[in-house]
LUMLUMRO-241569 format. One record per residue (C-alpha): residue number from 1; x, z, y. Coordinates in Angstrom, 1 decimal. Layout:
BEGIN
 num      x      z      y
 NUM      X      Z      Y
...
//
This chain:
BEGIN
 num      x      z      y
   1   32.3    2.8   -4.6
   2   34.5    1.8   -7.1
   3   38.1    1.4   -7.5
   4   38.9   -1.5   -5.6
   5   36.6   -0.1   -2.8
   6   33.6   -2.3   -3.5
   7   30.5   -0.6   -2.4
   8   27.8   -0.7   -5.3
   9   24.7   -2.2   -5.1
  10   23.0    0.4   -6.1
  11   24.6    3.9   -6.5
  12   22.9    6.5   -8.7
  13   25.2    9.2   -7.7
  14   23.1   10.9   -4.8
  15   19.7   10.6   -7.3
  16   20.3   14.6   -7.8
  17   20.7   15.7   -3.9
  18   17.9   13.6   -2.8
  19   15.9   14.8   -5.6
  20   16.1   18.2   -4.4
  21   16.4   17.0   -1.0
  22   12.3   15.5   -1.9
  23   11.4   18.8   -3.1
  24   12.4   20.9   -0.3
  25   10.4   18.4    1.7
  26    7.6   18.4   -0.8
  27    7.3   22.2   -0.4
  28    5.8   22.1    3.3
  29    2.3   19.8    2.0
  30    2.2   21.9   -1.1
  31    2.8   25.3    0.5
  32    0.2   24.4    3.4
  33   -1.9   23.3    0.4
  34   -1.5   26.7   -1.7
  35   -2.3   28.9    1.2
  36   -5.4   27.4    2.2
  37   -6.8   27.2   -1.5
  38   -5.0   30.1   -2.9
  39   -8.6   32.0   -3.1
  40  -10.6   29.1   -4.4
  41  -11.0   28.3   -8.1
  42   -8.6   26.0  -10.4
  43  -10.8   22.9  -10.0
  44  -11.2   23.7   -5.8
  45   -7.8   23.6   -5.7
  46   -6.8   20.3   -7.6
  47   -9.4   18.3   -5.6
  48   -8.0   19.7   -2.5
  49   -4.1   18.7   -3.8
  50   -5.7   15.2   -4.6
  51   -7.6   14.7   -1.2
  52   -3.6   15.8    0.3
  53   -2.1   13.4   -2.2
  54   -4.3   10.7   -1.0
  55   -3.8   10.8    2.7
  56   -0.4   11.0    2.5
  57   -0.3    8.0    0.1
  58   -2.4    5.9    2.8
  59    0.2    7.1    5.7
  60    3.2    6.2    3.0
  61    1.2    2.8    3.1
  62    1.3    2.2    6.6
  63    4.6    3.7    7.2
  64    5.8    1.0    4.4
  65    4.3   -1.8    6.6
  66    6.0   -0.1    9.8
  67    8.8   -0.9    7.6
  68    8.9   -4.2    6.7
  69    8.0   -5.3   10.3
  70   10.6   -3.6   12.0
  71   13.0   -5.2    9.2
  72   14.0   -2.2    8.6
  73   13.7   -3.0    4.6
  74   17.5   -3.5    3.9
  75   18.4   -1.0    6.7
  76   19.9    1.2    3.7
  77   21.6   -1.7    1.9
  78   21.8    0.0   -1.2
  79   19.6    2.7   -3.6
  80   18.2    5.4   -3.6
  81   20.7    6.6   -0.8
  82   22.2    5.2    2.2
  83   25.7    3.5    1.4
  84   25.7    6.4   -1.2
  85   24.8    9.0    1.0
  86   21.8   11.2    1.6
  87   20.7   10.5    4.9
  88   22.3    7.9    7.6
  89   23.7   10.9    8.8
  90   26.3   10.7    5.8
  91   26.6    7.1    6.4
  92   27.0    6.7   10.2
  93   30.7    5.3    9.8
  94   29.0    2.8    7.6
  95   26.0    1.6    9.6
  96   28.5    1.3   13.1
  97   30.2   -0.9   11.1
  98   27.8   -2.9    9.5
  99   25.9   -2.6   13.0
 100   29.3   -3.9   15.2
 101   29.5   -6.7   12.8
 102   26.3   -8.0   13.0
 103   24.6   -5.8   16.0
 104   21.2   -7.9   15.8
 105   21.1   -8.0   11.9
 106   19.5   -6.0    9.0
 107   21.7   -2.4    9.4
 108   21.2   -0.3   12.4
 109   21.0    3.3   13.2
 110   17.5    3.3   13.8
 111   16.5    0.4   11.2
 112   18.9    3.1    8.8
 113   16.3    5.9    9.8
 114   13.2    4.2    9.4
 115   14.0    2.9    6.2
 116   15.2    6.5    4.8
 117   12.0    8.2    6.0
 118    9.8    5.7    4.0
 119   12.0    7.0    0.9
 120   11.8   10.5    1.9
 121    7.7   10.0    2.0
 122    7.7    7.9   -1.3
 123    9.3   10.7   -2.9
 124    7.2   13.7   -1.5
 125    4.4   11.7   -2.4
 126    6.0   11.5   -5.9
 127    6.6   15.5   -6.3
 128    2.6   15.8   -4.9
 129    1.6   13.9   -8.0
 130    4.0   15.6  -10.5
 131    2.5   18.7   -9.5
 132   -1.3   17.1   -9.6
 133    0.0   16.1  -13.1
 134    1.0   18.9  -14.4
 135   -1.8   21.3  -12.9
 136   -4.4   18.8  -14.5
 137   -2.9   19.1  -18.1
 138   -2.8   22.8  -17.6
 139   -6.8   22.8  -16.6
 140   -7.6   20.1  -19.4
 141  -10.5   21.9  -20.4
 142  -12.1   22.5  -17.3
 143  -11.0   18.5  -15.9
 144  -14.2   16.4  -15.3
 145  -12.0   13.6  -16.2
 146   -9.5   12.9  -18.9
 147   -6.0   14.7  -17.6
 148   -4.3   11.1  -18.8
 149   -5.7    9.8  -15.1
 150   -3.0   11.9  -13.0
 151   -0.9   11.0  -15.9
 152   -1.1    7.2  -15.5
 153   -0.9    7.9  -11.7
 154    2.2    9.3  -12.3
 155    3.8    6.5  -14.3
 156    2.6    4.5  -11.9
 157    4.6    6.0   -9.4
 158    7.4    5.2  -10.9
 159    6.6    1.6  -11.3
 160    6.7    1.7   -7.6
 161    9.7    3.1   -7.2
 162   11.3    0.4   -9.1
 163    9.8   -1.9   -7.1
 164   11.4   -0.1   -4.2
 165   14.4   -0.4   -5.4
 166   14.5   -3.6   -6.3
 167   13.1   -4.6   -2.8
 168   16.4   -3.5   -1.5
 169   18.9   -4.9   -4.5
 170   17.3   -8.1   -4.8
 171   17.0   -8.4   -1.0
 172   13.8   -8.8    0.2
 173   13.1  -11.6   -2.9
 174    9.1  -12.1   -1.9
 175    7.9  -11.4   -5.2
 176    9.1   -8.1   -5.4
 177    8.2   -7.3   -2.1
 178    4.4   -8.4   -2.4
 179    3.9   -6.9   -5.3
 180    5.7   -3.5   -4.0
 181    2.5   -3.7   -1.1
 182    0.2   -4.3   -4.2
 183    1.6   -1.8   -6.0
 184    0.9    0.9   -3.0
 185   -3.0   -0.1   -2.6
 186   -3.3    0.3   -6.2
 187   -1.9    3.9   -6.5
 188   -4.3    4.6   -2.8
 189   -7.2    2.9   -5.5
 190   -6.2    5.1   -8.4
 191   -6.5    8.3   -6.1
 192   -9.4    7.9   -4.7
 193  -11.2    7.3   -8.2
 194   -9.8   10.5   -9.0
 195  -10.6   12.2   -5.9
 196  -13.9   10.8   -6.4
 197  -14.3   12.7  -10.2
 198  -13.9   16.4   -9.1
 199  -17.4   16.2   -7.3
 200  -18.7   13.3   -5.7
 201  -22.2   12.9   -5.2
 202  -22.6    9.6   -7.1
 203  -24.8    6.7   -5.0
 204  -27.6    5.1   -6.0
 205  -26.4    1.6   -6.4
 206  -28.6   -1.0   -7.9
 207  -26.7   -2.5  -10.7
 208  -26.8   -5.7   -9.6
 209  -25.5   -4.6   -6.1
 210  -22.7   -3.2   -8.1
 211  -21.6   -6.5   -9.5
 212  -21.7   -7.8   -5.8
 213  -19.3   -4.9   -5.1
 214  -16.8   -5.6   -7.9
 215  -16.7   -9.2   -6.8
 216  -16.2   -8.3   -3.4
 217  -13.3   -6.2   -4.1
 218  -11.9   -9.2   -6.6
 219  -12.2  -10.9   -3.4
 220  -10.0   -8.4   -1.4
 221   -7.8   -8.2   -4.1
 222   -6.7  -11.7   -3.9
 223   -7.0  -11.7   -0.1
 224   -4.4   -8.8   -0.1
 225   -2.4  -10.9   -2.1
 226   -2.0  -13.6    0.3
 227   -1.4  -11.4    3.0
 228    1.3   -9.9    1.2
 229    2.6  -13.5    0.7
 230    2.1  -14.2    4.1
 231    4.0  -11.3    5.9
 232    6.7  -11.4    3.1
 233    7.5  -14.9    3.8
 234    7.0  -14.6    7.4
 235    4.5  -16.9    7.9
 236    2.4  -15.2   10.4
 237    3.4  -17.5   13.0
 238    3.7  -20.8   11.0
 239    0.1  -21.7   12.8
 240   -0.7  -21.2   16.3
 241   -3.7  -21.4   17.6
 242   -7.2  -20.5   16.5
 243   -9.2  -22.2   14.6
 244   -7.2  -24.7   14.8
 245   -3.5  -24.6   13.0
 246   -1.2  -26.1   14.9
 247   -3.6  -28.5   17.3
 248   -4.6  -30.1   13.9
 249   -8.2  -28.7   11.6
 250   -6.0  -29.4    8.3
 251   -2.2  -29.6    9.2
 252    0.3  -30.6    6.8
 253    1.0  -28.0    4.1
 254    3.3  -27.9    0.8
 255    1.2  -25.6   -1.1
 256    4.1  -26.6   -3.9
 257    6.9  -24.9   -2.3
 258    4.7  -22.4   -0.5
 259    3.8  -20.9   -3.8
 260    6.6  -21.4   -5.5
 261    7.0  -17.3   -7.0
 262   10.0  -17.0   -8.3
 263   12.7  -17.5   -5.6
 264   14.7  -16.0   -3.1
 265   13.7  -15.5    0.6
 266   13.7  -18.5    2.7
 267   14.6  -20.7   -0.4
 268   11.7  -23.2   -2.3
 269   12.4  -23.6   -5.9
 270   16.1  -23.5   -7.3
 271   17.6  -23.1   -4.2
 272   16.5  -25.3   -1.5
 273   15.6  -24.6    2.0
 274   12.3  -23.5    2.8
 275   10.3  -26.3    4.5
 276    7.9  -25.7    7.7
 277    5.0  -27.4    5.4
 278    5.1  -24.5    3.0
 279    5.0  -21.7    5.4
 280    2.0  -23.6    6.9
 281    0.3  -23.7    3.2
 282    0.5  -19.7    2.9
 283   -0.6  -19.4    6.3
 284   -3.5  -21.8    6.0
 285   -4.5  -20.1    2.5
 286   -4.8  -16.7    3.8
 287   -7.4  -17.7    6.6
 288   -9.1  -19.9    4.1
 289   -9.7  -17.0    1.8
 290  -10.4  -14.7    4.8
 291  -13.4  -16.7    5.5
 292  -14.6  -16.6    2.4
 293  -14.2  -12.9    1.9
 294  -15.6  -12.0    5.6
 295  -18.9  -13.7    4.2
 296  -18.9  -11.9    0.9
 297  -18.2   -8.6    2.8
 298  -20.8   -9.0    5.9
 299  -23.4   -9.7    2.6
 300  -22.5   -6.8    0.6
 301  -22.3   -4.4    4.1
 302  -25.6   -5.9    4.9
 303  -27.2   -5.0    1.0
 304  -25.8   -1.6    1.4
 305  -27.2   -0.9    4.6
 306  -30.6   -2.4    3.3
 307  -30.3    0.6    0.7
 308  -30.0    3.1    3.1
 309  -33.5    4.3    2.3
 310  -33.1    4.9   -1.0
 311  -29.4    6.1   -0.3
 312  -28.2    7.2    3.2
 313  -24.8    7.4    2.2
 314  -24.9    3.3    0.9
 315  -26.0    3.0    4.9
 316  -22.9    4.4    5.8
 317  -20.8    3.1    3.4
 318  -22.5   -1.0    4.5
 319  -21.4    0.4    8.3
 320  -18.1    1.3    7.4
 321  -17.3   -2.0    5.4
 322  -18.5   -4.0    8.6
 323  -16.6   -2.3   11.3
 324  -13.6   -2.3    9.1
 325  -14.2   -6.1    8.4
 326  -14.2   -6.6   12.2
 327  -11.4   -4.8   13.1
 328   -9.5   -6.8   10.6
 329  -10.4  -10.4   11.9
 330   -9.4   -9.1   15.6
 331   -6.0   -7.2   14.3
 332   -6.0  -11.0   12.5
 333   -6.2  -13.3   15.3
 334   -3.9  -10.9   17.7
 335   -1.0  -11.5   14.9
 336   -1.5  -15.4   15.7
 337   -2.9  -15.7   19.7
 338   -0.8  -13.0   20.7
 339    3.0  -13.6   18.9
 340    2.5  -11.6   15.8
 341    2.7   -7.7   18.2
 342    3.9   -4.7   16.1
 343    0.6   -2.9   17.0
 344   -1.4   -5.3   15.7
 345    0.5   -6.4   12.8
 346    0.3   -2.6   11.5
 347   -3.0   -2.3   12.6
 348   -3.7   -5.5   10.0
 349   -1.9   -3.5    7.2
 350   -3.8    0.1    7.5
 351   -7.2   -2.3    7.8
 352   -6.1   -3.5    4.3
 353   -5.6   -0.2    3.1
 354   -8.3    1.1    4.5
 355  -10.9   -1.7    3.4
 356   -9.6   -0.9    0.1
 357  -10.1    2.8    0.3
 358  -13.5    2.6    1.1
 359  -14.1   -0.2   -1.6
 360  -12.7    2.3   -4.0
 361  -14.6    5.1   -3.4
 362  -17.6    3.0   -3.3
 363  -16.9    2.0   -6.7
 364  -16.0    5.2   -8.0
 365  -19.1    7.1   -6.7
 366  -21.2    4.5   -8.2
 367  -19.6    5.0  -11.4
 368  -19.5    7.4  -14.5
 369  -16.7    9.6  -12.9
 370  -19.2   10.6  -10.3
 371  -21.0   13.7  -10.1
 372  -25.3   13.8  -10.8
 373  -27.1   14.1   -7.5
 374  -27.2   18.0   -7.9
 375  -22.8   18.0   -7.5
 376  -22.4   18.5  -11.6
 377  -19.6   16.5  -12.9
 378  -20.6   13.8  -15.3
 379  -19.3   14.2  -18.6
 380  -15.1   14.0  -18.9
 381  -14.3   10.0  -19.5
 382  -11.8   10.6  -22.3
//
């Protein structure tokens, strides 16, 4: 706050006290972590810390979509604190006030909470990685993999975080946001690669089935995109009806203003209100492209199951991608037939993250990061 008794955007001051606050929270995963491998081997025990790393980075994930559909994004108003405060706790004179002034808007106790959590686990999730880090640069010699991975990982996270902040001081601009839920899946991606390194038997996937798989996961990639469009925008409801949009096969769309990046939310192009045609035109692009990925997927789930012969683990992997795929198009049509329900809206975001997991693991363990059928790591990728 500062001498007129303006409260700043963004307010660096408690940066120190919820850094230690994220360590003291980051010590329960890692302590749990060090007693259960503190008899195993250097290598055991990094694999182990990445396996942690990585399912807390999928529950960040969904946690992060729990938090954008319960609006809680701008429930701390400012960064990385709340109104310059630790916790709400701090802030509670703050938030009633904000809340009494505008009881069904964007600050509330609760919406306070949520939204502090999701920084809390965004920042244990960073310590878990600065620790992966610095344990892999220490072991460089015995890494199956170059310790510059965890390294990347690591700047990566704090790409992120500037993303995260600027989700909240640029309120909710939709570019930001979207690529803040890209952002997420590709650290979940980055982790599982490494995950899959220290170990991983690696599949026997015929090459050209593995240029199915990377375009199936350029596919999802774009696919995620427009979801991220879509939820950032809001236009989950801007269709009703299935398969029809609207009462209409092809309703009118502004794909123009509907894909407009760079503006604020709500707004189309330098300032102008957001027509219903746009929202329509995101809408209508994300099925679109949902049709044509749930064909590419259902083929490449098919192929792998076809392998499973040669490879039982490709059978499992082709079973996986297909029951994932299907809960996806039901979480899907529940957003649109049944109002856009909190279950199903998150259940549509871990599907995401989830059908990306498994893509990047599939991937990975066809890869040269995996390990030789006996379990011996392939040579380290510099």
């Amino acid at each position: 706050m500062d001498s007129n008794g303006t409260q700043a955007l963004v307010d660096l001051a408690p940066a120190a006290r919820l850094a230690l606050l994220a360590l003291v929270i980051a010590a329960l995963p890692l302590s749990w972590w060090w007693l259960r491998q503190r008899a195993a081997d250097t290598l055991t025990r990094l694999a182990a810390l990445t396996a942690l790393t990585l399912f807390l980075t999928f529950d960040l994930i969904v946690f992060g979509a729990f938090t954008r559909l319960s609006d809680s994004g701008l429930g701390c108003p400012d960064w990385p604190g709340c109104y310059g405060q630790v916790s709400p706790f701090g802030a509670r004179e703050d938030i009633h006030a904000a809340q009494t002034a505008a009881p069904g808007g964007p600050v509330t106790w609760s919406k306070a909470w949520i939204e502090m959590i999701h920084r809390y686990l965004a920042m244990t999730v960073g310590v878990l990685i600065l620790v992966m880090t610095a344990a892999s640069w220490a072991a460089r010699q015995r890494l199956p993999f170059s310790p510059w991975w965890p390294t990347l990982t690591l700047v990566w996270v704090i790409v992120q975080g500037l993303f995260g902040k600027y989700t909240v001081t640029l309120k909710l601009y939709p570019a930001i946001v979207t690529l803040h839920l890209i952002g997420g899946l590709v650290l979940l991606a980055m982790l599982a690669v490494q995950h899959v390194a220290f170990g991983q038997r690696r599949l026997a996937l015929p090459p050209a089935l593995r240029t199915a798989a990377w375009g199936v996961a350029a596919l999802l990639a774009v696919q995620i995109a427009l979801g991220g469009w879509v939820s950032t925008n809001y236009a989950v409801l801007a269709c009703s009806g299935f398969p029809q949009c609207n009462g209409q096969w092809w309703p009118a769309m502004d794909f123009s203003s509907g894909f407009t990046v760079l503006r604020g939310l709500g707004e189309v192009g330098a300032g102008g209100a957001r027509t219903f045609d746009a929202l329509v035109a995101i809408h209508m692009a994300h099925r679109l492209m949902a049709l044509v990925l749930a064909v590419a997927m259902l083929g490449l789930a098919w192929a792998l199951w076809r392998q499973r012969a040669a490879d039982a683990a490709l059978g499992r992997f082709g079973v996986g991608l297909a029951l994932l795929l299907l809960a996806q198009v039901a979480s899907g049509l529940s957003n649109v037939i049944l109002g856009w329900p909190l279950v199903a809206a998150l259940g549509h975001s871990a599907g995401a993250a989830a059908l990306v997991l498994v893509m990047a693991l599939l991937l990975a363990r066809s890869g040269r990061l995996a390990a030789v059928p006996d379990g011996r790591p392939l040579a380290r990728v510099a």
